[in-house]
N, C-alpha and C positions, 0 to 999 in steps of 0.2 A: 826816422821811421823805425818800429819794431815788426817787423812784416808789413800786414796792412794796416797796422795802427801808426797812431803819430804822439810822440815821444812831448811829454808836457811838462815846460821846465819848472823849477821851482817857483818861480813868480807869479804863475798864473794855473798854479795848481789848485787852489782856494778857491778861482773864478769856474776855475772846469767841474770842481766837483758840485759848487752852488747849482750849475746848469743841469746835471747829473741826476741830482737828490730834487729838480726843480717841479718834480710832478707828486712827490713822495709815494712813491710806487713798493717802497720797502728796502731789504736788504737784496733780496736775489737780485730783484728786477734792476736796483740799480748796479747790482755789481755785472749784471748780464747787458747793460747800455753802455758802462763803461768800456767794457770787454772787448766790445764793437767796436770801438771806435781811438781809445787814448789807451797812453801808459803812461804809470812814472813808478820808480819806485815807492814800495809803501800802499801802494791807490788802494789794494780792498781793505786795510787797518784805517785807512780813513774814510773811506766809505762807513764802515762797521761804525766807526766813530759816529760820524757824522748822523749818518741814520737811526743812531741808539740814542744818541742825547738831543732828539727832536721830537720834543714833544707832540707834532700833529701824527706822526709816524707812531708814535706810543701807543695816541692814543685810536688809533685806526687798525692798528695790527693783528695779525689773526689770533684770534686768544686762542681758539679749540687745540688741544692739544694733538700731535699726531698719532696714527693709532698703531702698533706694533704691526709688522708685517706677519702674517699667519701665513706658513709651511705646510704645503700639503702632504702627505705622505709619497712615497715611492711605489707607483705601484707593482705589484709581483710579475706582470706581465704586461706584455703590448698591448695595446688598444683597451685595457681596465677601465683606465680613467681617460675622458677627453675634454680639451676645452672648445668653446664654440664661443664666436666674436664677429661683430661685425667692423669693417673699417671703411673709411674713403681716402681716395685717393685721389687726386685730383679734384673730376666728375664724374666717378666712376665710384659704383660701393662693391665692395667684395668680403665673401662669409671666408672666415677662416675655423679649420677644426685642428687639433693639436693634440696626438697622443700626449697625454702624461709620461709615457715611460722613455722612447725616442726622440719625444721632443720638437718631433718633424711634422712641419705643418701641411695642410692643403688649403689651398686657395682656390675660390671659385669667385667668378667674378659673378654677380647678380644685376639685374636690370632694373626691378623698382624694390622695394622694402615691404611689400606687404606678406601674411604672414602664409601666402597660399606657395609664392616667390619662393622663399627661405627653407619651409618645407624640403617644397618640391629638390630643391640643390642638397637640403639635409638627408633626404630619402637616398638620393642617387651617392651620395660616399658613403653613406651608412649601408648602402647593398653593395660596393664593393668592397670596403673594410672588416666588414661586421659590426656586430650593434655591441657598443659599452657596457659593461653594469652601471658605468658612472660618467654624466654631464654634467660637466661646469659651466 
């Protein structure tokens, strides 16, 4: 054992990765299955391997290219710029807003998603914070 993984010797390294690559899922996905579960030395250069010179994987793979991550500016002061987001957790959704400049989030937890909802939770930080020049 290598913590929770289980250590796969040379013999049945070939059987493990077949199993691995057995849904062709890609490079991440399979190097994130193996990751779970086996080691041996070597496993992601044979993964990469494996996964590169199989043709269904080839021909299936994401072509779009990714796209540069855009930097926003720093803003000169607190509360300038904010970002607003929703997330779930669990069963539960909750609005998050996020100065640009400290970084520091609020979280409110919301009950259903509609836009009267979101509002209303937007109104109330935005009257104790103050209002932006700028949402994101």
């Amino acid at each position: 054992m290598a913590g929770s993984r289980i250590i796969i010797p040379k013999s049945m390294q070939k059987e493990i990765l077949d199993k691995i690559h057995q849904g062709h899922l890609g490079m991440e996905k399979c190097k994130l299955r193996a990751k779970s579960a086996v080691y041996w030395v070597g496993m992601y250069k044979d993964i990469e391997k494996t996964v590169s010179t199989c043709h269904i994987c080839q021909k299936y793979r994401n072509s779009q290219q990714k796209e540069e991550m855009i930097s926003s500016d720093i803003p000169r002061r607190p509360w300038q710029t904010i970002g607003v987001d929703l997330f779930k957790e669990g069963q539960e959704w909750y609005l998050i807003m996020a100065c640009y400049y400290y970084k520091f989030p609020f979280v409110s937890k919301v009950k259903d998603l509609t836009a009267k909802t979101i509002t209303t939770v937007d109104r109330g930080l935005l009257a104790e914070q103050g209002i932006p020049e700028q949402i994101m």
